[in-house]
N, C-alpha and C positions, 0 to 999 in steps of 0.2 A: 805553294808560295815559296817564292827564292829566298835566300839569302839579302839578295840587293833587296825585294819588298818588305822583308822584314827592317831592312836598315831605314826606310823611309817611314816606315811608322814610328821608329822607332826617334828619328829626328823630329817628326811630327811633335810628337810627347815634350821632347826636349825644348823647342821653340815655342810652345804652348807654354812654361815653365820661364822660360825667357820672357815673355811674354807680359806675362802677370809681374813678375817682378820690374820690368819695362815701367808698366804702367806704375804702379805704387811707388818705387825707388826712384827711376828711370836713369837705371843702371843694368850693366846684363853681368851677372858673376861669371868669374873666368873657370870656374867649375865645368858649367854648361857647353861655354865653349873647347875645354880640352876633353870633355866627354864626347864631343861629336868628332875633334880630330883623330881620337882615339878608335872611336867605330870605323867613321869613313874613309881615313886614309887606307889601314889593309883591308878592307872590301874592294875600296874602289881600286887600286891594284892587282886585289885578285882579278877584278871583271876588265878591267881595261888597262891591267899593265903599266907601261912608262907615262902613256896618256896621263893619269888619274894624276901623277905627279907633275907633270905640266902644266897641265887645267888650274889644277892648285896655285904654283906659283904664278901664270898667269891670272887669274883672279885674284889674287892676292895684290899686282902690282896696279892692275886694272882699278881697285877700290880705292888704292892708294891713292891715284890719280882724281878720282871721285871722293873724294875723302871733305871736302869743303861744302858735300851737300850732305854727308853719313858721319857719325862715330867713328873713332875705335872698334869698339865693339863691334858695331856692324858692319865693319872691314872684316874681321875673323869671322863673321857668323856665312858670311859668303865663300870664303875662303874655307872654313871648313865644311862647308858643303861642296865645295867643287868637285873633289874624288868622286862622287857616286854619280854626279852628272856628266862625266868626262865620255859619254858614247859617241858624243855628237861634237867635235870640233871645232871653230871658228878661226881662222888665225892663231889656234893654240889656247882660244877662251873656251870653254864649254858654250854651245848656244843657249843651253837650257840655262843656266848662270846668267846671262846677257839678258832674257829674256825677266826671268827674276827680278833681276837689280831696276829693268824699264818699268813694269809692273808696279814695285814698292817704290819705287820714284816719282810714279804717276797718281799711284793713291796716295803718295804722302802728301802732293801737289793739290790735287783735289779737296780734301779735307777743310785745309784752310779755309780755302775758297767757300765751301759749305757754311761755313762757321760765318764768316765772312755776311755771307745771304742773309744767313739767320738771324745776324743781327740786322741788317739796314736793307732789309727786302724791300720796305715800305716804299725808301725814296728811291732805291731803284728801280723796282717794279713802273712807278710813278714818269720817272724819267726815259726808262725803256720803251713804253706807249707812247711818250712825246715825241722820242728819237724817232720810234719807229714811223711815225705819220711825216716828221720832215723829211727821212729818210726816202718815204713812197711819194710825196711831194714833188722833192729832187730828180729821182728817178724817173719822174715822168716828164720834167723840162730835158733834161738831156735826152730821154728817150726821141720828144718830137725836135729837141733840137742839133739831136745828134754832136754832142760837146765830146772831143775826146779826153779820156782820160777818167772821166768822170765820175766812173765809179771809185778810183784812189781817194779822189778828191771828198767825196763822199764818206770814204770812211774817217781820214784825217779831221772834217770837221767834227765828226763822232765822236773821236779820242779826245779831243780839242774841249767840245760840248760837257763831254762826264766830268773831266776832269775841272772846268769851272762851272759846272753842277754841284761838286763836290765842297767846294769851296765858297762861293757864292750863296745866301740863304735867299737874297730876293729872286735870282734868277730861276731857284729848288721852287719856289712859292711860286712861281707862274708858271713852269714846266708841269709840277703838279695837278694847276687848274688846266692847263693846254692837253694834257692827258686824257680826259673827256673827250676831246673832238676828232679821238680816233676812229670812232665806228663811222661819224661825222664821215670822216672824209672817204673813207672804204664807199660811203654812198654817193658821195660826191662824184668820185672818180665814175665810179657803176655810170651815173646818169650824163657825164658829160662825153665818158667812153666806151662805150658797154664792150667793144672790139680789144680794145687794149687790156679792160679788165679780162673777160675771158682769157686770152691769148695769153697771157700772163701768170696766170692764176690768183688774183692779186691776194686774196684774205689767204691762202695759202701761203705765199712771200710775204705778204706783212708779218703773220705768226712766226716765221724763219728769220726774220727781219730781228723781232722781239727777243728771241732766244740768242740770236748773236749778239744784240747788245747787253745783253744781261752777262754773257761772257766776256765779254770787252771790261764792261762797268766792274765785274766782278777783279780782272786784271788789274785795272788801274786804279782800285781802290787798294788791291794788297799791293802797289808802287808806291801809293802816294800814302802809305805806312796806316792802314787802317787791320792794321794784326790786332788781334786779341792780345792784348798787354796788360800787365798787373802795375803795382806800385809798390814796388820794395826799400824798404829802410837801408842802408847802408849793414851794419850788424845783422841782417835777412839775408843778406846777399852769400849764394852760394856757387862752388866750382860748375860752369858749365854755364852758369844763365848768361841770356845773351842781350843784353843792353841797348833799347832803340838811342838812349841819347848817347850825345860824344860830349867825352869831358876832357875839356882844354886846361892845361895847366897852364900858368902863367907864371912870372919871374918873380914875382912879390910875395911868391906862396898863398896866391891866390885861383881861386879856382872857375869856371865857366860852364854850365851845363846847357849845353842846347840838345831839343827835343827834335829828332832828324829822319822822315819817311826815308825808304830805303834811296829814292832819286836824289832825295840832301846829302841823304850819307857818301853816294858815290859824289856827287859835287864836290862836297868839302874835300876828300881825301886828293882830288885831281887839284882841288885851289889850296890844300896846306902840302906841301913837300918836307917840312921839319915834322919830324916825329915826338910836337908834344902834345898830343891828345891821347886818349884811348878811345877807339875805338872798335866795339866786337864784331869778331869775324863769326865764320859759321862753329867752332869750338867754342866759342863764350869765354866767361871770363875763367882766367886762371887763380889759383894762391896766393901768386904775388901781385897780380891786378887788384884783389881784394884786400890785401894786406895794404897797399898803393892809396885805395880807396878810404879806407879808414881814419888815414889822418886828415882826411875832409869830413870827417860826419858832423863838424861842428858847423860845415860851411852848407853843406847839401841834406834837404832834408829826407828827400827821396827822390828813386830813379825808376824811370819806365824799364820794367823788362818784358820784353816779346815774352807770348805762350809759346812755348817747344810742347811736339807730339813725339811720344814713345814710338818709335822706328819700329821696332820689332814685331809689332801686331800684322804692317804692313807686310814684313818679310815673310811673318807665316802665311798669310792672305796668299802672299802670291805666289807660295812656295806650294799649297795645294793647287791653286790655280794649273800650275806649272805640271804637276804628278797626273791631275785628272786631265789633262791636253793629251799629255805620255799616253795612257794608258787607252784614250777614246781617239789613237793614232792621228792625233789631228797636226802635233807635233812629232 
């Protein structure tokens, strides 16, 4: 066993540690992280020279830039990883680095989305079988009438669909009973075209049919602000949490909270150019945001704030991912 293998176990331990505290605090102590700069950077010097120090402060400027979807912290925790993966170059970024940060950005993305399901599977599920049969529907008028374009056209009305699915309960209430006449039409189709079903594969593209709208549905439910959010008291309120509503101050010393899916959020900020709101970015709220806040607690009684997931679970995730690619040379 090398030196560099040991330093990977040895970072292993330490993100494992980060980790735990992540989840509990969901803070990373700056311990952890000058422990790993302290191992990594002369290892990875020894093994790769000037490299290891470039890699470094390229990842470092790289996260910076990325910084609106990550911490602090897990700007450093990348950046003090970079020295030991500096073998393999990109433009001066480590690939294995790039490779990391796509990974714990992809599982941090996914998650939600999970949660997401786990809550409103029902009326999705529901809705997903409905889409899916107009979807097969459609497909087969433009198939015999050869319409171009059709398929875009097709998915626009999809997006269209979920999203006043989502909002609509009578439209939810009849989508749900039209959800039955999926198999319905699988045989319909079968008996009016047995050549096109074959040829197609239809019950195969409908099931594919399903699973993409369930990904769609699942997208524009986290747009249209369906995050797992708490309700917090004003004096609950703490540095970091990140706030779905926007509060307007007004001239009177009075105050306005409206409750804003992420597409409101970006609306409002392109229709107000005066900066008297708050509104949180991907850091949350600060000290003085809160401090800001408090001389309304007599006016506001509570505020949505989005669920945040602990980063760091993800970084270890994909930082093994990454070591057993290295090692089974797949990377």
């Amino acid at each position: 066993m090398s030196l560099l293998d040991i330093a990977y176990i040895i970072n292993f331990f330490i993100l494992i540690l980060a980790s735990i505290t992540d989840i509990k605090e969901k803070i990373i102590p700056h311990k952890y992280v000058i422990a790993m700069f302290l191992i990594n950077l002369p290892i990875g010097y020894y093994f790769f020279g000037f490299d290891a120090i470039i890699g470094m402060i390229s990842t470092f400027i790289l996260c910076l830039i990325l910084s609106i979807g990550m911490g602090g912290g897990d700007v450093k925790l990348f950046t003090a990883l970079a020295p030991i993966f500096s073998y393999d170059l990109f433009y001066f970024l480590p690939k294995p680095i790039l490779y990391m940060i796509a990974i714990s950005m992809l599982l941090v993305a996914i998650y939600p989305l999970f949660k997401i399901f786990r809550r409103y599977y029902k009326e999705i599920l529901y809705s997903s079988f409905y889409l899916a049969t107009v979807m097969g529907i459609l497909y087969y008028i433009i198939y015999k009438l050869n319409i171009p374009y059709g398929t875009i056209l097709i998915y626009l009305y999809i997006i269209v669909s979920i999203f006043y699915l989502k909002k609509n309960k009578k439209y939810k209430e009849i989508s749900k009973k039209l959800a039955y006449f999926f198999p319905l039409y699988l045989l319909l189709i079968y008996l009016l075209d047995k050549e096109y079903f074959i040829k197609n594969n239809l019950l195969l593209s409908s099931i594919i049919y399903i699973f993409e709208i369930i990904l769609i549905a699942l997208v524009v439910y986290a747009l249209a602000g369906a995050e797992i959010s708490t309700k917090k008291k004003i004096d609950e309120l703490k540095e970091g949490d990140i706030l779905r509503d926007v509060i307007i101050f007004k001239d009177n010393d009075d105050v306005e909270v409206k409750n804003l899916s992420l597409l409101g959020r970006i609306k409002f900020m392109l229709e107000n150019k005066e900066k008297n709101y708050l509104l949180c970015d991907g850091e949350g709220l600060s000290e003085e945001d809160i401090e800001k806040l408090k001389k309304y607690k007599d006016k506001i009684k509570e505020l949505t704030v989005i669920e945040t997931y602990p980063y760091v679970p993800f970084v270890t995730l994909s930082y093994v991912i990454i070591i057993l690619l290295t090692k089974l040379n797949i990377l």
